[in-house]
C-alpha positions as CSV (number, residue, x, y, z in Angstrom):
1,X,91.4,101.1,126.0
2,X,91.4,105.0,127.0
3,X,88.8,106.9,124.9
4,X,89.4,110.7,125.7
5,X,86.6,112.5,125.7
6,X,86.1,115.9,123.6
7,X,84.6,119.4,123.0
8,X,84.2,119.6,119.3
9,X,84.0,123.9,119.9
10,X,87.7,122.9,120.1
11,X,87.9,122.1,116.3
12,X,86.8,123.7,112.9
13,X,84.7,121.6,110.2
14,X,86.8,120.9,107.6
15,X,85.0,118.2,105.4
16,X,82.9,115.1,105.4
17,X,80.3,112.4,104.2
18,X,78.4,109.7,104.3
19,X,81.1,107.7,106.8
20,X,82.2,110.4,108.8
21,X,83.4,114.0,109.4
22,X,86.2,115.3,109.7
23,X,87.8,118.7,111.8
24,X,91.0,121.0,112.4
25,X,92.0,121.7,116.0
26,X,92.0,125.4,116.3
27,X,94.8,125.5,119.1
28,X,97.1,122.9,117.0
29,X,96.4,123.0,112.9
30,X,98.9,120.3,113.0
31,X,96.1,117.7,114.7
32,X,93.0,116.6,112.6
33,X,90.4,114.8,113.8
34,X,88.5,112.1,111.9
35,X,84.9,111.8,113.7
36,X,82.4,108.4,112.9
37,X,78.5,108.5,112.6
38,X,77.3,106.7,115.5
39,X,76.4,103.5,113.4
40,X,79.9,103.4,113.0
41,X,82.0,103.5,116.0
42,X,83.2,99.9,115.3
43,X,84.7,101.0,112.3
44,X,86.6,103.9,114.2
45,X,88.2,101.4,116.6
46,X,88.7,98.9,113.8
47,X,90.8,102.0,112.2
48,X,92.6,103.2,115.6
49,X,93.6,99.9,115.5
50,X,95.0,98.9,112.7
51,X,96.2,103.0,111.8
52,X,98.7,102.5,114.5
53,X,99.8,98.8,112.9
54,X,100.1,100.4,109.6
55,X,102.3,103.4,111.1
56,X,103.9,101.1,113.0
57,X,105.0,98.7,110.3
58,X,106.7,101.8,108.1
59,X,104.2,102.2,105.6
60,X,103.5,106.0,104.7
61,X,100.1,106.9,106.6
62,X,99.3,109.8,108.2
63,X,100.4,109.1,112.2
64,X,97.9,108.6,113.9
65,X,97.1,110.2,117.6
66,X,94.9,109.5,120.9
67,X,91.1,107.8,120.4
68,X,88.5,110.5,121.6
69,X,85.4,111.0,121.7
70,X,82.4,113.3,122.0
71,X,79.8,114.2,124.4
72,X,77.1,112.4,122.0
73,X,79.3,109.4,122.0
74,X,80.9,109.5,118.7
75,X,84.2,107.9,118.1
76,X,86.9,110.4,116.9
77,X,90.7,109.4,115.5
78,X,93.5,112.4,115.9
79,X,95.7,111.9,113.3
80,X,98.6,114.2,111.9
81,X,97.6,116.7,109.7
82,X,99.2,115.9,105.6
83,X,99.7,120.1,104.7
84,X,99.5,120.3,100.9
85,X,97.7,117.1,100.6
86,X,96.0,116.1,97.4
87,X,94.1,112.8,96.8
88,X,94.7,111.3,93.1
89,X,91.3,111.5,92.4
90,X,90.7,115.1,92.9
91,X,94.0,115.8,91.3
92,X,92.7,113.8,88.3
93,X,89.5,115.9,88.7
94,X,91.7,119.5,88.4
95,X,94.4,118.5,86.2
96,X,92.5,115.8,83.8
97,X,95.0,116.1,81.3
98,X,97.8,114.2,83.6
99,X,95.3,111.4,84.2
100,X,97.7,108.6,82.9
101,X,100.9,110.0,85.3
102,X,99.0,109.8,87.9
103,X,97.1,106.4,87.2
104,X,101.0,105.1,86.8
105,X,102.4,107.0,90.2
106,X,99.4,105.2,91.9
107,X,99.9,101.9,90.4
108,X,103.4,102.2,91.5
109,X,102.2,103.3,95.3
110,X,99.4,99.8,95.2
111,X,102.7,97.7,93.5
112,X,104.8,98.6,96.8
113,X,102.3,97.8,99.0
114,X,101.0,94.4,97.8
115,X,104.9,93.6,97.7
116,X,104.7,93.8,101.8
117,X,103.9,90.3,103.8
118,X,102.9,91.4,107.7
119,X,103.8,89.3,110.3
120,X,101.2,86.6,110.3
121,X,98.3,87.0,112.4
122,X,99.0,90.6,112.8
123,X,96.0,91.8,110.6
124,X,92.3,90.0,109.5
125,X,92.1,87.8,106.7
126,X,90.6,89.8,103.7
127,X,88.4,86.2,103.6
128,X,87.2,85.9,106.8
129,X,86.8,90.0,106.8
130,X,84.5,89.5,103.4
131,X,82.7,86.8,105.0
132,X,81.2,88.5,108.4
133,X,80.6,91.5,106.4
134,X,78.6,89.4,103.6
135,X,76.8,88.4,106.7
136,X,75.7,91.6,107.5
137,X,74.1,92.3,104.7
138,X,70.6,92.3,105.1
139,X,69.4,92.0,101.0
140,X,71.0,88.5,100.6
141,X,69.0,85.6,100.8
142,X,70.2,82.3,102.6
143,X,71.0,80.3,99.6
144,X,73.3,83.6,98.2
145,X,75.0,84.0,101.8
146,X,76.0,79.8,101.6
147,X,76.9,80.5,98.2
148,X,78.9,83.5,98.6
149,X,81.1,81.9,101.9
150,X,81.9,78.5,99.8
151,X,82.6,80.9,97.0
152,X,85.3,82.9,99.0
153,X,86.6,80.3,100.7
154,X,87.6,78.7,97.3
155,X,89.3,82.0,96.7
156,X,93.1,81.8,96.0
157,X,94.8,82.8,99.4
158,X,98.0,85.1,99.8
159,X,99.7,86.5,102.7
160,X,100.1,89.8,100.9
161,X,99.2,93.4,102.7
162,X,95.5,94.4,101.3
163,X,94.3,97.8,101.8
164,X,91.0,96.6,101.8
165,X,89.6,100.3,100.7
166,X,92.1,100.9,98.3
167,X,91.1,103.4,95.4
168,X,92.5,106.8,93.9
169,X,90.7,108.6,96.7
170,X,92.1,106.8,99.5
171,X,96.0,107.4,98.2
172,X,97.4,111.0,98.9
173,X,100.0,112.9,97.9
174,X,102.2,116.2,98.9
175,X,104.0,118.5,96.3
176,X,107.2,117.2,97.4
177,X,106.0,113.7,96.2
178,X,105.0,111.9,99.7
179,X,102.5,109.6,99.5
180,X,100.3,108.3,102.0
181,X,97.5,106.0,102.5
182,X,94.8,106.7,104.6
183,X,91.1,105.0,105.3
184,X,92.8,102.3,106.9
185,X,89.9,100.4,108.7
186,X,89.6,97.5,106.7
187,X,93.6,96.9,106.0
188,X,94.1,93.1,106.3
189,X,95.9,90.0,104.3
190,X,95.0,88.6,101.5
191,X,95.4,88.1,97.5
192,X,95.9,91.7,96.2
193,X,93.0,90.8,93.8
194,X,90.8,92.2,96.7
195,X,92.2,95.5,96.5
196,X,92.1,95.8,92.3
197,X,88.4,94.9,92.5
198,X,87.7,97.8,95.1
199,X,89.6,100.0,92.2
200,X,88.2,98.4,89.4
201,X,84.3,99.3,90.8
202,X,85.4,102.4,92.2
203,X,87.1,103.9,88.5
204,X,84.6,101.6,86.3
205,X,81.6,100.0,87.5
206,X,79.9,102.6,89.6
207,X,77.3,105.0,88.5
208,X,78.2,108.4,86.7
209,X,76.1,110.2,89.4
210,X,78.0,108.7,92.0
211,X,81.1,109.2,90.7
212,X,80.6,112.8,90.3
213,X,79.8,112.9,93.7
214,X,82.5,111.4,94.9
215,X,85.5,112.0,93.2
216,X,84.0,115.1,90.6
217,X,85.5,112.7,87.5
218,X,83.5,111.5,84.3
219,X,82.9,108.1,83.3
220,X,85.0,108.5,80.7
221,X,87.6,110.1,81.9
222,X,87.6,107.5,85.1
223,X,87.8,104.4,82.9
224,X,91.2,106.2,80.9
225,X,92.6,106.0,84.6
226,X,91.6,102.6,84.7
227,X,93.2,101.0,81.6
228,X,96.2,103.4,82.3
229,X,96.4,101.9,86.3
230,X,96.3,98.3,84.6
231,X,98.6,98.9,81.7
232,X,101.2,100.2,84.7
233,X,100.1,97.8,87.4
234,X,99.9,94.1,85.5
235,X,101.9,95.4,82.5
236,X,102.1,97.4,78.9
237,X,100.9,94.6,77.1
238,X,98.4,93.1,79.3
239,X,94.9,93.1,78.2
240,X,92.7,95.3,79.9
241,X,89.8,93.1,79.2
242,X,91.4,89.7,80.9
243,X,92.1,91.8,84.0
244,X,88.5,92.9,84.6
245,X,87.3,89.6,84.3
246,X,89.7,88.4,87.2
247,X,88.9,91.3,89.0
248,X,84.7,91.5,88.5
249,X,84.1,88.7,91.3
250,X,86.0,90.7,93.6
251,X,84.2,94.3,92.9
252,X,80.9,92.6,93.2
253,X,82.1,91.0,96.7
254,X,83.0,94.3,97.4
255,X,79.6,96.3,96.9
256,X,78.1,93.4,99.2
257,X,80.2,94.3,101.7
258,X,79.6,98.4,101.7
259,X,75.9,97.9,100.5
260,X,74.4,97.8,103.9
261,X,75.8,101.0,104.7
262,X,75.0,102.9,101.7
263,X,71.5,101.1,101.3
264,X,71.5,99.9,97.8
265,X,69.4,97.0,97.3
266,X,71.2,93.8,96.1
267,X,68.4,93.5,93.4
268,X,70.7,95.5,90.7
269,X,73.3,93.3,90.3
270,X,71.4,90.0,91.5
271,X,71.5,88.2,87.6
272,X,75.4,89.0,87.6
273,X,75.9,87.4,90.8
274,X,74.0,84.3,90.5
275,X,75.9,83.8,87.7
276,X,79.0,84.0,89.0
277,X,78.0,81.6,92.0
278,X,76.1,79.0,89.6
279,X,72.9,79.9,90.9
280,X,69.8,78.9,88.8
């Protein structure tokens, strides 16, 4: 694999987090650059990786570019630059008043993809994926990690396309209507049950502080985007309430997996866990 090595004076800041930066090249607006912490470099190859599959197989993702890097060794990603772009969250944080269109245009965006079978083998198993990263987290006992792998293995399994990062942040839009999906390092196989659980904790079950943060949304206005992305994903007359609990095993699963890089003690939601796997 060529890794191309960079001068970040050739690019501008134009945003980042906890996971990553990411620039403008001031020769070419047209190129961005996405740029991973150290601690993260695997997750920049995982992306490169499977960006180029995703492209590749015709879904609507930015197209990705060369793998570079910088003279501290990070791992960068050029990808095309999306002009116009909005994310439906910040769109539902600036126009709050449109929160059920947009909660049904993004239901409609997550129904297309999990309608899409790759070619086997050609991404991870969401399973397998859940299971090394369950391993990685440090918080878990023995007897929860034993749990937790016999739990997901008796998991329904699918061969459907799973995001595997798949919230109202990660799903972008133009004003001509193009959507795209972008964070695609985890993308993978799987029951499409992985992917409502990553929405479901991202709209519902995490803190108000944190979802200011992130997305600059309320609880309650986040949780009207929730039941209005269920009502347009499952159905009008599904109940809300049936869906979350299909969905909760799947959201807890999921802050398991990210907890290690965020560093959130497993403490918090151990009673709700333990009684999910039958542990006394």
């Amino acid at each position: 694999m060529i890794i191309k090595q960079i001068d970040l004076k050739d690019y501008k800041l134009s945003g980042g987090g906890k996971l990553g930066e990411s620039y403008i090249m001031n020769s070419n607006p047209d190129i961005l650059l996405k740029l991973y912490p150290l601690s993260l470099k695997q997750m920049g190859l995982d992306e490169y990786d499977r960006a180029w599959k995703v492209y590749k197989m015709g879904l609507p993702c930015p197209e990705p570019g060369e793998l570079v890097s910088t003279a501290d060794g990070r791992i960068g990603i050029q990808f095309q630059c999306i002009k116009g772009k909005k994310s439906y969250a910040r769109a539902i944080s600036e126009n709050p008043e449109k929160v059920e269109q947009y909660a049904a245009e993004f239901a409609q965006t997550c129904k297309k993809l999990h309608a899409l079978e790759p070619k086997p083998g050609l991404f991870p198993n969401a399973k397998d994926q859940y299971i090394l990263g369950i391993g990685r987290n440090p918080y878990l006992t023995d007897q929860e990690r034993t749990a937790l792998e016999r739990f997901i293995r008796d998991l329904p399994d699918a061969n459907t396309a799973v995001h595997g990062d798949l919230h109202h942040g990660n799903v972008i839009f133009t004003e001509s209507g193009q959507q795209y999906f972008i964070d695609l390092s985890e993308f993978c196989t799987g029951s499409p049950l992985f992917d409502i659980g990553v929405i479901m904790l991202q709209t519902l079950i995490i803190p108000e502080e944190m979802m200011q943060d992130l997305y600059h949304i309320g609880k309650e206005l986040s949780k009207v985007f929730w039941e209005a992305f269920v009502k347009a994903y499952f159905g009008p007359n599904t109940p809300v309430e049936q869906i979350e609990r299909m969905a909760a095993p799947y959201a807890f699963l999921r802050i398991l997996v990210v907890e290690p890089m965020l560093g959130h003690p497993v403490q918090r939601i151990r009673p709700a866990l333990h009684a999910i796997l039958g542990i006394e």
